[in-house]
C-alpha positions in Angstrom: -7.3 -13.0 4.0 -8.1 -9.7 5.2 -6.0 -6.5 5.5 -6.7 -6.8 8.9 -5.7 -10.5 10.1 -2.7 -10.4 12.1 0.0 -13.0 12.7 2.1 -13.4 15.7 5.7 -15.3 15.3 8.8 -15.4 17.3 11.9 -12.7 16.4 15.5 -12.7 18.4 13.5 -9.5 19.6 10.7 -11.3 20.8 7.4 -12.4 20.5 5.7 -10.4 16.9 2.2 -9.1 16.9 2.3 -7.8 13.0 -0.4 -7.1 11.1 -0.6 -9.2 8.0 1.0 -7.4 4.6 2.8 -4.6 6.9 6.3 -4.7 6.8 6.5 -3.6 10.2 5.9 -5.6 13.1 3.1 -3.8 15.5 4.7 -4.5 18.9 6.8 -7.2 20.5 6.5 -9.1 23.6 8.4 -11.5 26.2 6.0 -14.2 26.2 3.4 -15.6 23.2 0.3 -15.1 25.4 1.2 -10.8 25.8 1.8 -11.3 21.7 -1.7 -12.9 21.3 -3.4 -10.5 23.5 -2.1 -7.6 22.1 -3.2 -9.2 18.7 -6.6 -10.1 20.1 -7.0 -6.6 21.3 -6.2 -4.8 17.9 -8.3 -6.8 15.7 -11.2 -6.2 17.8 -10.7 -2.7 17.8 -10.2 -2.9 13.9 -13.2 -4.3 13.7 -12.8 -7.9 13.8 -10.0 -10.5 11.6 -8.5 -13.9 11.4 -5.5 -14.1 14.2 -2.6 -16.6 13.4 -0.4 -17.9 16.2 2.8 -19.4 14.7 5.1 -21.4 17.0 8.7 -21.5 16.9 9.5 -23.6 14.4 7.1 -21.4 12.0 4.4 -23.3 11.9 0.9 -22.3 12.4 -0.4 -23.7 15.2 -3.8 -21.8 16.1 -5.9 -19.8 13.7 -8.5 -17.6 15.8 -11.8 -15.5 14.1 -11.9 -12.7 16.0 -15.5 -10.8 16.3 -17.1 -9.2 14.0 -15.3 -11.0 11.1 -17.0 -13.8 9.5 -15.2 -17.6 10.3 -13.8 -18.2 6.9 -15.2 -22.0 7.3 -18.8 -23.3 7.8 -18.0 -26.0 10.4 -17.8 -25.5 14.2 -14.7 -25.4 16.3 
């Protein structure tokens, strides 16, 4: 895990876009898809990161390597 990755996770404010080992969330948003975006958007401007996508019960439910970071796993997909 970098100090980068980001995590995006339902609040009672809204949908999170927090960047992993911050205390304080980035931005919130009405829908999961703004949440992602924004998420997207701010890792590639960092540079690059893994993006987690958590649905409401918590889970994770999509893990994303955004460019120039490195997929953390050797197989395709």
């Amino acid at each position: 895990m970098s100090d980068k990755d980001r995590s995006v996770f339902h609040t009672p404010q809204g949908w999170a876009n927090k960047c992993d080992g911050n205390q304080q969330v980035t931005s919130y948003h009405e829908t999961q898809r703004q949440a992602h975006d924004a998420a997207h958007q701010n890792l590639a401007n960092q540079g690059g990161g893994e993006l987690k996508v958590m649905g409401l019960d918590g889970q994770i439910r999509q893990k994303d390597t955004i460019a120039p970071a490195k997929d953390p796993r050797n197989t395709p997909g």
